[in-house]
N, C-alpha and C positions, 0 to 999 in steps of 0.2 A: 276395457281401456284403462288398466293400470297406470301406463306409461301418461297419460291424459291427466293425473291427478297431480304426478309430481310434480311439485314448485322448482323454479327453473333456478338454479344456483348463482344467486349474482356476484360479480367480481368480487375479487378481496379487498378490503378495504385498505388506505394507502397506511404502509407502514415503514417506518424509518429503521427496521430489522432484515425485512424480506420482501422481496414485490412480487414473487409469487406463490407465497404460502407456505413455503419446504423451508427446511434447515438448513444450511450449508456451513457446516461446522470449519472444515478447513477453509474455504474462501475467507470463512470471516477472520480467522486467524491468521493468514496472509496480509486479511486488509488492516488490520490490527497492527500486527509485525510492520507493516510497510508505515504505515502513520505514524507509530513510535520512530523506529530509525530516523526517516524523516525529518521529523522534528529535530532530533538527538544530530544530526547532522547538519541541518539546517540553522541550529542554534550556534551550535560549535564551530560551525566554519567563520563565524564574526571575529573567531580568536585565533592568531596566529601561530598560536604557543600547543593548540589543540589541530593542528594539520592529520595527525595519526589519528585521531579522533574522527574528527569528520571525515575525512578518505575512507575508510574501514568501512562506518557506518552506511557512508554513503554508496559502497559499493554492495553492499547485503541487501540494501535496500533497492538498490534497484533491481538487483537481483532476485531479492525475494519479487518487490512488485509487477516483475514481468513474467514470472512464474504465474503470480496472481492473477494477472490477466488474462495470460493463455487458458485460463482454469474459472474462469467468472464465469459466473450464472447470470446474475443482476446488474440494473444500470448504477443500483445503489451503489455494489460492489464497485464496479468500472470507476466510477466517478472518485470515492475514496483511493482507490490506487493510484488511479491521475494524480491525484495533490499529494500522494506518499511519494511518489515516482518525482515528479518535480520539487519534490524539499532534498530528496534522497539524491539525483545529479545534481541540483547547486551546491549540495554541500561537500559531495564526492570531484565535485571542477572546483569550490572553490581550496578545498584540501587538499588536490592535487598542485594547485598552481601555490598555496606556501610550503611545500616540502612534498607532497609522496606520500605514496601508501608504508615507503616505509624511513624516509628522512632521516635520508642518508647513513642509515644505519649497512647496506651493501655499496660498497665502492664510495 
């Protein structure tokens, strides 16, 4: 009764990298990519002189971060792209609404 002796494998313990133990090299680089933009857009969009700015970023970003999701493993993951995705549309609506992705530079 080999199998009788093995000690029984308990959960992984909680980590702020991975929740269930594997790597996930591109996820994290998506959720990475999406929290930068994000940000970079989210900050940007308070300036109106920076429209081209936050529109651009904010459309990458939401871009990337719903790639991101379609492709999440983790809740950890999920949750970070949520708050990349929500920096990355205010900044991308409020960029759109002082000039455009590309102000007024076509027509």
């Amino acid at each position: 009764m080999a199998q009788a002796m093995r000690t029984q494998s308990s959960p992984p313990p909680i980590s702020l990298f991975s929740t269930d133990g594997k790597s996930h090299p591109l996820q994290d680089a998506l959720m990475a990519a999406t929290l930068i933009l994000g940000a970079v857009a989210f900050v940007t969009a308070f300036f109106h002189n920076l429209h081209l700015l936050s529109s651009w970023t904010g459309l990458i970003g939401i871009l990337t971060g719903a790639y991101g999701q379609f492709i999440s493993v983790t809740t950890r993951e999920r949750f970070a792209l949520i708050i990349g995705l929500g920096a990355s549309a205010f900044g991308f609506f409020l960029g759109m609404a002082h000039g455009g992705l590309f102000g007024g530079w076509l027509g």
